[in-house]
C-alpha positions as CSV (number, residue, x, y, z in Angstrom):
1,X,25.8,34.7,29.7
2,X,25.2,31.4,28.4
3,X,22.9,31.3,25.2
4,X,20.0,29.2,25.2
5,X,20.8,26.6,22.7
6,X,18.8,26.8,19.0
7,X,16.7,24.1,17.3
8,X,16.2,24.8,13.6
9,X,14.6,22.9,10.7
10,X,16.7,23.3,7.1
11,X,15.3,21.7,4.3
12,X,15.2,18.3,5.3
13,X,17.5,18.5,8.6
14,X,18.0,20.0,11.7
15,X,20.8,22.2,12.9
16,X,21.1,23.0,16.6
17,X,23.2,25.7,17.8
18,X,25.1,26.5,20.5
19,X,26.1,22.9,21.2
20,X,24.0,22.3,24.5
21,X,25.6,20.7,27.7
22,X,25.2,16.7,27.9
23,X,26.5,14.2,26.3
24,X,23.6,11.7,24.3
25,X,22.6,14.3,21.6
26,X,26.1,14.0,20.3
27,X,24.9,10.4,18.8
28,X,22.4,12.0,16.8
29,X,24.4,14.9,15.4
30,X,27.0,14.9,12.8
31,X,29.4,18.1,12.2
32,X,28.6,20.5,9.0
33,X,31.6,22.5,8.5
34,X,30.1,24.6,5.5
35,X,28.2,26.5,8.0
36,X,30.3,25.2,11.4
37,X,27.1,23.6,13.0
38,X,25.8,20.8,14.1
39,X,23.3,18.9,11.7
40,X,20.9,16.3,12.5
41,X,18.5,14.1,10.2
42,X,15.3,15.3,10.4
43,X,13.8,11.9,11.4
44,X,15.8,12.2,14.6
45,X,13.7,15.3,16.2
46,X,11.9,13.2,18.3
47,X,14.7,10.9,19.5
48,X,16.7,14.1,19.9
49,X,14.2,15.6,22.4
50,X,13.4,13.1,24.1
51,X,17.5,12.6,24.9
52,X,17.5,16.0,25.9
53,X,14.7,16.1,28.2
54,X,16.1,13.4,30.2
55,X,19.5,15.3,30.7
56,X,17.3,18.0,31.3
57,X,18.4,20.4,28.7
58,X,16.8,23.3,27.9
59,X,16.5,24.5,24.2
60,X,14.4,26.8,22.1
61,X,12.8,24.8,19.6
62,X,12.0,26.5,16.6
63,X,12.0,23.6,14.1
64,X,8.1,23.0,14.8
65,X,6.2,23.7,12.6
66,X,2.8,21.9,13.2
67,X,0.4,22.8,15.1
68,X,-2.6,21.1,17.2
69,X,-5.9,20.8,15.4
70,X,-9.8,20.9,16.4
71,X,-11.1,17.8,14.9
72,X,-15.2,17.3,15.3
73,X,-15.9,14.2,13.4
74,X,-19.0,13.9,11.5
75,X,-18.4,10.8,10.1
76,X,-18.2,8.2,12.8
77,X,-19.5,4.6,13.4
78,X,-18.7,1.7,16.0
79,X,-15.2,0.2,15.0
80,X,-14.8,-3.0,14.1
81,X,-12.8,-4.9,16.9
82,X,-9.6,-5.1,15.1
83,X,-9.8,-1.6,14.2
84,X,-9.6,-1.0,17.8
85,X,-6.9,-3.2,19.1
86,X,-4.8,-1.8,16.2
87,X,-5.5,2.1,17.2
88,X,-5.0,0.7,20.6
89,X,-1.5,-0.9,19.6
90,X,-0.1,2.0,17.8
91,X,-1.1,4.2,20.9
92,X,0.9,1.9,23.3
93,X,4.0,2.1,20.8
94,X,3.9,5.6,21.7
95,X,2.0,6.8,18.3
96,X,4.7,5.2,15.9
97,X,4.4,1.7,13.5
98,X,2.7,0.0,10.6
99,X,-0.4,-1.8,10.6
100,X,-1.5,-4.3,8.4
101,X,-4.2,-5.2,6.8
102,X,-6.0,-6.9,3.9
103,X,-7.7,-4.6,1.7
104,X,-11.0,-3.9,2.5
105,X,-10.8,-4.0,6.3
106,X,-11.1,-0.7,6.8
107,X,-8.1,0.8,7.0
108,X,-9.0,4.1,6.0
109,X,-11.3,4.5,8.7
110,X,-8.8,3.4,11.8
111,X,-6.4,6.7,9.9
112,X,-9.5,8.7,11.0
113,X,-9.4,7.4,14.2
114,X,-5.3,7.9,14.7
115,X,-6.2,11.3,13.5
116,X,-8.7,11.9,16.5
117,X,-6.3,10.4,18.8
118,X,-3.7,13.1,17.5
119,X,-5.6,16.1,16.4
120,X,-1.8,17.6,15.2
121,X,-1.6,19.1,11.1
122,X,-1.4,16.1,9.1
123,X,0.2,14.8,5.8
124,X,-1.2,11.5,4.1
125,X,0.7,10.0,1.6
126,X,-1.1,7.5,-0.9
127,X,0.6,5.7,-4.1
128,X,-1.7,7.5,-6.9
129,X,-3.5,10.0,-7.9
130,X,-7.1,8.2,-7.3
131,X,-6.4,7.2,-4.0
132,X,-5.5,11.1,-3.0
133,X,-9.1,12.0,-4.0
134,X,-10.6,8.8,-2.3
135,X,-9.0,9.8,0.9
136,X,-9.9,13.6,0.5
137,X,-13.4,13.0,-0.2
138,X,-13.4,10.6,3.1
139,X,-11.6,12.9,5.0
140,X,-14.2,16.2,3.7
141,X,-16.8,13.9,5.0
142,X,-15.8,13.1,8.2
143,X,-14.2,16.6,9.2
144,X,-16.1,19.0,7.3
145,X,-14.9,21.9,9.3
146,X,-11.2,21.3,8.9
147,X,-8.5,22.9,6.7
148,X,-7.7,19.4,3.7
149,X,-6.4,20.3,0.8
150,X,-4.2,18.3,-1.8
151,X,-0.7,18.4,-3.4
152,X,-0.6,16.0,-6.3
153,X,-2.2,15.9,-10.4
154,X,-2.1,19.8,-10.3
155,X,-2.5,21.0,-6.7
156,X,-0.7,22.4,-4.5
157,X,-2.0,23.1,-1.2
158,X,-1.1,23.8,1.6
159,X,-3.3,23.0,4.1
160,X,-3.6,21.9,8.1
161,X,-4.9,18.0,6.7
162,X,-2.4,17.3,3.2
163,X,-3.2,14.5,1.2
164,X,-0.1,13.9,-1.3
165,X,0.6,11.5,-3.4
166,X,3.8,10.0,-2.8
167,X,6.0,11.7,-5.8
168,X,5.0,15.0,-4.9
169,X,5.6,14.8,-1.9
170,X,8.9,13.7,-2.3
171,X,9.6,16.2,-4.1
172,X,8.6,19.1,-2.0
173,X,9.9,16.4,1.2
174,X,12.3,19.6,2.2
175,X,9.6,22.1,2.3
176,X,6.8,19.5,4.0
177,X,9.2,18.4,6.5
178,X,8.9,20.3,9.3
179,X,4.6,21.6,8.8
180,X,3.3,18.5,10.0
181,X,3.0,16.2,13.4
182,X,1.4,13.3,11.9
183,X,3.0,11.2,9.2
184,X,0.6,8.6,7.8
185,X,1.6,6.9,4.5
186,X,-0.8,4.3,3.2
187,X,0.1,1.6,0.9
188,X,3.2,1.9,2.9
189,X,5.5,-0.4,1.4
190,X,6.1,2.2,-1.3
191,X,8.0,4.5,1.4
192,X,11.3,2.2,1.1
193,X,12.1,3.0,-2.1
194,X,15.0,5.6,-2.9
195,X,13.2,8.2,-4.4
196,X,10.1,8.1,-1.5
197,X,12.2,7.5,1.2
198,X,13.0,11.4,1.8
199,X,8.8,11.8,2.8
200,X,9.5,10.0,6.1
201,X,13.8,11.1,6.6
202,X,13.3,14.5,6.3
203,X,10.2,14.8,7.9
204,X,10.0,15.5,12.0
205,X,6.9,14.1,12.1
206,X,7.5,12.5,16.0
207,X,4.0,10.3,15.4
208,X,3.7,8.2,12.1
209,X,1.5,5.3,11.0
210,X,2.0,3.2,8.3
211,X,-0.9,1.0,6.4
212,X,-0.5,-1.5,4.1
213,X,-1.7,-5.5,3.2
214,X,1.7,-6.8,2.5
215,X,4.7,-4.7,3.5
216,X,7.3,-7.2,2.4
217,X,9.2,-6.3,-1.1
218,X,11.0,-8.1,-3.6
219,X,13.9,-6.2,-3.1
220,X,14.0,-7.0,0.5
221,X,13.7,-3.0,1.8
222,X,10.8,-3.8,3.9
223,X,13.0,-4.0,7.0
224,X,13.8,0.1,6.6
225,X,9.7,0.5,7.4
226,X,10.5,0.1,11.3
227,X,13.2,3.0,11.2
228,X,10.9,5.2,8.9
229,X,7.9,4.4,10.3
230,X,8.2,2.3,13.6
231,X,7.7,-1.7,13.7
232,X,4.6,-4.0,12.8
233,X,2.7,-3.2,15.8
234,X,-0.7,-5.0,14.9
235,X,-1.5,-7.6,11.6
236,X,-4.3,-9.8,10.6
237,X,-4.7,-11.6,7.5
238,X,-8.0,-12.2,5.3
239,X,-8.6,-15.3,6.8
240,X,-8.8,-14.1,10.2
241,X,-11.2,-11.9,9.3
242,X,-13.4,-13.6,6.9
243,X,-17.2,-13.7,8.3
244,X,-16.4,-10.7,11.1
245,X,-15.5,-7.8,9.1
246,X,-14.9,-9.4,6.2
247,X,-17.5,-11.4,3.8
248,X,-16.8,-15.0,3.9
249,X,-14.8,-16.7,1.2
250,X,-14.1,-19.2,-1.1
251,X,-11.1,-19.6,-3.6
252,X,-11.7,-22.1,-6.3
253,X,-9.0,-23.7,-8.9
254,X,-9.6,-24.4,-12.1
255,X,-6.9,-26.1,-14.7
256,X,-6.9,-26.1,-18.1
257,X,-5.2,-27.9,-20.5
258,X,-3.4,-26.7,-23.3
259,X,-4.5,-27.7,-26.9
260,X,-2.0,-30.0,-28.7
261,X,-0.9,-27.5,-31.1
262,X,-0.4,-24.7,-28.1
263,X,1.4,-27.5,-25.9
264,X,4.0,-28.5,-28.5
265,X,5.1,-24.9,-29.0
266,X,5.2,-23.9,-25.7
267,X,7.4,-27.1,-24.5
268,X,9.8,-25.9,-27.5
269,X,9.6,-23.0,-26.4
270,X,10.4,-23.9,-22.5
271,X,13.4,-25.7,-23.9
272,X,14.6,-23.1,-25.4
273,X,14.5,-20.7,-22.5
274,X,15.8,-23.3,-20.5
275,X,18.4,-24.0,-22.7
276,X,20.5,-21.0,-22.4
277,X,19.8,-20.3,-18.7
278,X,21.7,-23.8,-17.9
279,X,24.4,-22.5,-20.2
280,X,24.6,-19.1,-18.7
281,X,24.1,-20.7,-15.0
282,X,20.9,-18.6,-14.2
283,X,18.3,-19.9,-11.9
284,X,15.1,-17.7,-12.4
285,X,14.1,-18.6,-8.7
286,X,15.1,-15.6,-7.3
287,X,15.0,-11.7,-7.9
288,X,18.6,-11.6,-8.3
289,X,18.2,-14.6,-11.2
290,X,15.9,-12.7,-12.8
291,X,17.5,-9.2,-13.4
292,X,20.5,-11.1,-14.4
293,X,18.3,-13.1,-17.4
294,X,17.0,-9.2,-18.5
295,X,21.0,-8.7,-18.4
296,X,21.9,-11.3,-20.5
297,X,19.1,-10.7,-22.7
298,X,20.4,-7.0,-23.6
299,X,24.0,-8.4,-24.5
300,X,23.3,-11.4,-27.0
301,X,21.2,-12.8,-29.9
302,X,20.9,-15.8,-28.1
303,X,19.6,-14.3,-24.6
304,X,17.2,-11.8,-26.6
305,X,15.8,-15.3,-28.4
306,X,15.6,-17.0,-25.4
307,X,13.5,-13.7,-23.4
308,X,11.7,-13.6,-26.4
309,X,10.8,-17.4,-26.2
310,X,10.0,-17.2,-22.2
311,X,7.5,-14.2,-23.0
312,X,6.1,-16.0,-26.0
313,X,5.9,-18.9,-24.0
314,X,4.0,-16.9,-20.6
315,X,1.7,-15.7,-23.2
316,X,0.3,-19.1,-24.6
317,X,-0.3,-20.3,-20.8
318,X,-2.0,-17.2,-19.6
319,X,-3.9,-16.7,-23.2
320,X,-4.8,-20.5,-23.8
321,X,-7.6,-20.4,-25.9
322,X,-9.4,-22.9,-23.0
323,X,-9.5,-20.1,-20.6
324,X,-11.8,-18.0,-22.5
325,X,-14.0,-21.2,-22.5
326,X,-14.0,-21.2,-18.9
327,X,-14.7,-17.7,-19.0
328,X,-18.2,-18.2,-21.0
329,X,-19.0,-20.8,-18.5
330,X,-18.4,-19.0,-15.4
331,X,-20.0,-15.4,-16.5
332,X,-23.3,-17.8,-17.6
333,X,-23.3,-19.6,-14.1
334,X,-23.2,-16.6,-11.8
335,X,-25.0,-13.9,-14.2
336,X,-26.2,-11.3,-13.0
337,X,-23.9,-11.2,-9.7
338,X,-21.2,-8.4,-10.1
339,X,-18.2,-9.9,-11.2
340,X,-14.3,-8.5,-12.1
341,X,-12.5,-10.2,-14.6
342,X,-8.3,-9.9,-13.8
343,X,-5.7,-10.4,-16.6
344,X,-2.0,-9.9,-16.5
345,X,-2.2,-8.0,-19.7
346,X,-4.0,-5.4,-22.0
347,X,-3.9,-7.1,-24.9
348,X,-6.1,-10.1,-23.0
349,X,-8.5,-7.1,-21.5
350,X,-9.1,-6.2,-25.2
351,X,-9.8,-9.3,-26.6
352,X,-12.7,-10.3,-23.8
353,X,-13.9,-6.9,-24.0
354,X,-14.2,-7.4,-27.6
355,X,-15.6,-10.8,-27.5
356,X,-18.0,-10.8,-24.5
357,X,-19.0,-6.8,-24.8
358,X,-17.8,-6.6,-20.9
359,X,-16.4,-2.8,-20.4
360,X,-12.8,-2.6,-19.8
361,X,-10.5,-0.5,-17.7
362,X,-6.5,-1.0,-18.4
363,X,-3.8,1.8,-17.6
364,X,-4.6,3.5,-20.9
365,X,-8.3,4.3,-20.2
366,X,-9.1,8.0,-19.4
367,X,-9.9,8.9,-15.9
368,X,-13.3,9.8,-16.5
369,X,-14.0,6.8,-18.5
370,X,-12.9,4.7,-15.7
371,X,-15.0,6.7,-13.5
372,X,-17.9,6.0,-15.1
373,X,-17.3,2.9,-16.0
374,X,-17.0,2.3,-12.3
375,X,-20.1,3.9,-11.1
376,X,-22.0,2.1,-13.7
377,X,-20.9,-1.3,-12.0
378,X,-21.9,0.7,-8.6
379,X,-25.8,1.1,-9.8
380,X,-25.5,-2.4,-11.7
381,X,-26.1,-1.3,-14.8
382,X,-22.7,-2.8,-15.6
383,X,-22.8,-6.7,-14.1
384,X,-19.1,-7.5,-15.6
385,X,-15.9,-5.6,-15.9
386,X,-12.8,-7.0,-17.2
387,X,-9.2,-5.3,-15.9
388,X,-5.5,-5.7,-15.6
389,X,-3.3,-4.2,-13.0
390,X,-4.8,-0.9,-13.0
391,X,-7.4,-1.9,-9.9
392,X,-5.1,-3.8,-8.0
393,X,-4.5,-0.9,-5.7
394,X,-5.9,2.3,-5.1
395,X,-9.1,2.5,-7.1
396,X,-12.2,2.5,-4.8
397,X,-14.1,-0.8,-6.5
398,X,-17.5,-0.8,-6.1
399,X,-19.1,-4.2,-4.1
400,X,-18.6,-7.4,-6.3
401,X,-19.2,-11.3,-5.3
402,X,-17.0,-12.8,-7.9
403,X,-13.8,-12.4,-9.0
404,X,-12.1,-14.3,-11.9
405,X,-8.4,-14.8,-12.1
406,X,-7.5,-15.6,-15.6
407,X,-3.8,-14.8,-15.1
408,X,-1.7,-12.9,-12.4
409,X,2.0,-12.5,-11.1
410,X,3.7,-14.4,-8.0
411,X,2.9,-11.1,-6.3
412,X,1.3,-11.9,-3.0
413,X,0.7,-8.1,-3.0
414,X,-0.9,-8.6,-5.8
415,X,-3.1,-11.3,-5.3
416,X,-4.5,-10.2,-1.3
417,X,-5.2,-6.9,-3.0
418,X,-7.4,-8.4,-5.8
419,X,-8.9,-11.2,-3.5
420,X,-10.0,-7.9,-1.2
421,X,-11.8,-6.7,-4.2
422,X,-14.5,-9.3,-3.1
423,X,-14.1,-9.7,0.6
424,X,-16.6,-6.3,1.7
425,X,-19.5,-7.5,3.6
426,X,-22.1,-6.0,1.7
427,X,-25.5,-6.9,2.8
428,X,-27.1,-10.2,3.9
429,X,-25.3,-13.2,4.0
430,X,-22.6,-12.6,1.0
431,X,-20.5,-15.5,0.0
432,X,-17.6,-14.2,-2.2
433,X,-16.0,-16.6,-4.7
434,X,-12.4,-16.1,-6.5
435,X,-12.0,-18.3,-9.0
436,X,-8.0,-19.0,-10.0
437,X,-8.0,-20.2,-13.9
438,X,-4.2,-21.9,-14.5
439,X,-3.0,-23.5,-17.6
440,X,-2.3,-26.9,-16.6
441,X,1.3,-28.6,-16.4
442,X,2.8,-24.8,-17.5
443,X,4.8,-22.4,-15.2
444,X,1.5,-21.0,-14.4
445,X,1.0,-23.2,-11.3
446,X,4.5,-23.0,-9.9
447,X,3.1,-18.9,-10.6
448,X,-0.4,-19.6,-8.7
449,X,1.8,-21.3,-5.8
450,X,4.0,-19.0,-5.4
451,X,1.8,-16.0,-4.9
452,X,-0.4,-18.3,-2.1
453,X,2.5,-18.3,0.1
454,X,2.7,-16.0,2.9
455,X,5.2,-13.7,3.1
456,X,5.5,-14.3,7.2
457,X,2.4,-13.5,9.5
458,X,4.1,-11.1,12.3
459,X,3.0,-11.4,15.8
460,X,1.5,-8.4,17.4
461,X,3.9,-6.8,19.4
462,X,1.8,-4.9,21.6
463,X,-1.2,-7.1,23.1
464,X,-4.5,-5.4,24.1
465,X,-7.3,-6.0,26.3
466,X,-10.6,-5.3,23.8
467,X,-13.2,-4.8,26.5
468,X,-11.0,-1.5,27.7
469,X,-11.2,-0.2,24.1
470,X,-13.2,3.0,23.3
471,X,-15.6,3.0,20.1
472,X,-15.1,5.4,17.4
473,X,-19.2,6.4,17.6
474,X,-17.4,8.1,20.7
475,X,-16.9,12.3,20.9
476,X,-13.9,12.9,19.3
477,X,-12.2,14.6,22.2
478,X,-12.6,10.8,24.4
479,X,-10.6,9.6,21.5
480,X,-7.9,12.1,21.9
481,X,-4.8,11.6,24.4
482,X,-4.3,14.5,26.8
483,X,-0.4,13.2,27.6
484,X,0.8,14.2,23.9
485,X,4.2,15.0,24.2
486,X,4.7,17.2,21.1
């Protein structure tokens, strides 16, 4: 009698056993002779399935582990119309693929709706501990009957709806593998990296959506989203959006010029730098350029004096003395309006906190001093805050009109994220305003350039016809797809 052949999950793969008859599972499977299986990667369980169903093969499939869910929504409103041609363009990629969007277009909310449209147990990944409890407080609201817990800053749940931050998850990745149907990871262009990776590889998850503003990374990993996740199925940019679901916008540049005194030592300085990167043939143009200047650095007096002259150097442009100026004049012109402050650095935070009495939140202020400091710009008690990198992603930033650059990376990540700090609608007829502050004729504005430039706006792959789009204000179950194959 000829056994029915086996599908198991094992911490992080799959091993199937007896070999079935046909012939295209083969390319999936690779031979484990510790145990004298066959093993497959657990990202493949879809592909595998589908490859046997076609050579109509029967197997009994016991690597599942998810299970459907009844999702009621309590929390619904009428999408926005590019939150419905994305849902609507990850549906016709068959449930897989990254969408992107600027911050503040609501990407949370079109999760909610993927989640409708696949009621299956769920795992969220998010980048940090904040944005876990954002997304379970959203996700309490709108499904206040389902089964959400947490895994991440001291929980461990285990739950139909997981939120996880990414490091815990990838570190329970061969445990969480097979429990969940649903993969969504936002902030998804941490998933390349090679500690995060395992979340999506080991996971079966055969539907997966990926969220982010700017997928593209330094280190050019990017590209392994489309096998982890699926491809860019949908993208706008800020601009497309501005004055629909977006506020409209301005971005505004001010220079500054360096005093005499801070322009002679910084061109020394410059020279300096420059001095031994022409000796050593290193062109800081380029990641590669860059980690080789760190290198150097590390391995002589001369490449430590010349990192130390570079930073010394990056401080006087981003710290010039005329910024602050500009500062007193901008705070005075557009008092009382809500208005964040971005530095590169704590020490700056410190200093304007000190001088203007503006609360501050950096890296090294407590959570619940954050939090209130955050709620108390929500009521406007607060008017101003002042911050470094700590709210460029995944803090929940309360509505503000103004933002003021005082100094940033080339990070186009870094730069959409803060511009969205300013971009939600609000009510009436909100203008935001970004105001870029760059020392003058300094490496500031090759900086403020650089960060401008888009890292490539993809086409939509998949093309849909908005006036066949169903709303979100919809039941739930009109949202949901009856043809699910898994």
């Amino acid at each position: 009698m000829v056994r029915t052949p086996t599908l198991r999950f094992d911490r992080g793969t799959l091993i199937l056993h007896p070999p079935p008859r046909g012939k295209g599972w083969i390319d999936h499977a690779v031979w484990d002779d510790r145990i004298e299986r066959f093993r497959i990667p657990a990202h493949c369980y879809r592909p595998l399935l589908e490859t046997l169903r076609r050579e109509k093969v029967e197997i009994n499939d016991q690597a599942s582990g998810f299970t459907a869910l009844e999702l009621t929504p309590r929390l619904t409103f009428k999408p926005y119309l590019h939150q419905q041609e994305a849902l609507a363009a990850w549906q016709q990629n068959r449930w897989q693929g990254v969408v992107v969007l600027p911050t503040a277009a609501g990407k949370t909310y079109l999760a909610q709706l993927a989640l409708q449209a696949i009621p299956r147990s769920t795992l969220i990944t998010v980048p940090t501990l904040d944005l876990m409890h954002q997304w379970y407080a959203h996700l309490e609201t709108a499904f206040p009957d389902a089964d959400i817990g947490l895994l991440g800053g001291g929980s461990r749940d285990r739950t139909d709806i997981l939120v996880a931050t990414y490091d815990s998850a990838a570190i329970h990745a061969e445990s969480l593998g097979n429990r969940y149907g649903l993969l969504i990871c936002d902030e998804c262009h941490h998933l390349p990296s090679d500690f995060n990776r395992v979340i999506a590889e080991y996971a079966i998850a055969p539907y997966r959506l990926g969220l982010t503003a700017t997928p593209d990374r330094a280190d050019g990993r990017h590209t392994d989203l489309e096998q982890l996740l699926g491809p860019v199925v949908y993208h706008k940019t800020a601009a497309e959006l501005s004055g629909q679901a977006l506020a409209p916008y301005q971005i505004v540049q001010l220079k500054v010029s360096l005093s005499e005194v801070e322009r002679q030592r910084y061109a020394k300085l410059i020279q300096q730098r420059n001095d031994f990167l022409q000796e050593s043939r290193i062109w800081l143009g380029s990641p590669e350029g860059w980690r080789r200047f760190v290198t150097a650095s590390a391995r002589s007096q001369a490449g430590r004096r010349a990192m130390l002259a570079h930073r010394e150097a990056k401080t006087i442009a981003l710290g010039t003395a005329g910024k602050l100026r500009i500062l007193e004049d901008l705070l005075a012109q557009h008092y009382p309006e809500r208005t964040i402050i971005f530095t590169n650095d704590n020490a700056t935070v410190y200093k304007i906190s000190q001088d203007f009495l503006i609360p501050a939140i950096t890296h090294q202020t407590p959570v619940k001093e954050r939090r209130e400091v955050l709620q108390y710009f929500r009521t406007g008690d607060y008017k101003v805050i002042v911050v470094s990198h700590v709210l460029n992603e995944g803090v929940d930033v309360p509505e503000a009109r103004i933002a003021i650059l005082l100094s940033g990376s080339g990070s186009t990540r870094e730069y959409i994220q803060r511009l969205g700090r300013v971009l939600r609608k609000g009510d009436g007829n909100k203008l935001a305003l970004l105001y870029e502050v760059i020392a003058e004729e300094t490496t500031e504005e090759n900086i403020a350039r650089r960060r401008k430039q888009s890292p490539g706006k993809r086409d939509n792959i998949y093309r849909t016809d908005p006036t066949q789009l169903s709303l979100a204000a919809e039941a739930a179950a009109d949202w949901q797809s009856d043809d699910l194959p898994y």
